[in-house]
C-alpha positions in Angstrom: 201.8 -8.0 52.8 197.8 -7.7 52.7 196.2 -11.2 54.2 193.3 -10.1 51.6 192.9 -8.8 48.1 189.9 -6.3 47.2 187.6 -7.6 44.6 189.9 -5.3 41.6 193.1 -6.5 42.8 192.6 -10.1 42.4 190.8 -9.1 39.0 194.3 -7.7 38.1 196.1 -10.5 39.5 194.2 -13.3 36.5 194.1 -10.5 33.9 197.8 -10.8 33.1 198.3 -11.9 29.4 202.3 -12.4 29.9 201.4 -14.9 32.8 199.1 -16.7 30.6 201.3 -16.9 27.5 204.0 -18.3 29.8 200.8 -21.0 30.8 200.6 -21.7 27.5 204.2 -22.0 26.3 204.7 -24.6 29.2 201.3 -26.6 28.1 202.6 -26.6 24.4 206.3 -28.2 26.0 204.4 -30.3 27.7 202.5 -31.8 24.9 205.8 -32.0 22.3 207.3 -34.0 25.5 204.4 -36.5 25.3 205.3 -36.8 21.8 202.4 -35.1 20.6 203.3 -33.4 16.8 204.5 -29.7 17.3 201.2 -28.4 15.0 199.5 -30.2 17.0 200.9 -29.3 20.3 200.7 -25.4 19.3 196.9 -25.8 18.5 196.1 -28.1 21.2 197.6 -24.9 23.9 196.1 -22.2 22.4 199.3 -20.5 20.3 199.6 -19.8 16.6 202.3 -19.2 14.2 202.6 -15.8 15.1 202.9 -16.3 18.6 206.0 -18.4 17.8 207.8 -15.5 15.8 206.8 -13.3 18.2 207.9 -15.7 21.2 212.2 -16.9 21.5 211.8 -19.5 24.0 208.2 -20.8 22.3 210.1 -20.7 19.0 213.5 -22.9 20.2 210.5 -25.7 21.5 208.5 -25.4 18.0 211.8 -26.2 16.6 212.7 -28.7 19.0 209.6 -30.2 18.4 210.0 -30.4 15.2 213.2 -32.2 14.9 211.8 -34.7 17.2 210.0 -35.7 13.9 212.4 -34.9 11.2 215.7 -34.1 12.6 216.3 -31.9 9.1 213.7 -29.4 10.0 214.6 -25.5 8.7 212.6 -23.5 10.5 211.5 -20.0 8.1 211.1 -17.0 10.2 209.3 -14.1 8.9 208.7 -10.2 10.1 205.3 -9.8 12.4 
């Protein structure tokens, strides 16, 4: 393995948008953990609605989050 990374290569290393939704997945757990409200805790890391249709493992800690609240929470998923 290279000791050093040229200038593009570590560009490409922090351009990675899966790596950064991942960043923000585990910021919005974090929040829902500190009992923060799920709407809340989406906006607060950066993540909409969308992002939790889009997302499985964002959308079973939305939910989770959710019930926290109001253990009768249906979540409604729709087609992106």
């Amino acid at each position: 393995m290279k000791e050093q990374l040229s200038d593009n290569e570590h560009l490409e290393m922090l351009n990675n948008p899966e790596a950064e939704l991942l960043g923000r997945i585990s910021a919005f757990e974090k929040y829902v953990e500190l009992d923060f409200d799920a709407d809340k805790a989406l906006s607060m890391a950066g993540l909409t609605e969308d992002d939790i249709h889009r997302n499985p493992f964002l959308r079973i800690y939305y939910i989770l989050g959710k019930r926290k609240i109001d253990p009768n929470y249906k979540h409604k998923t729709h087609k992106v």
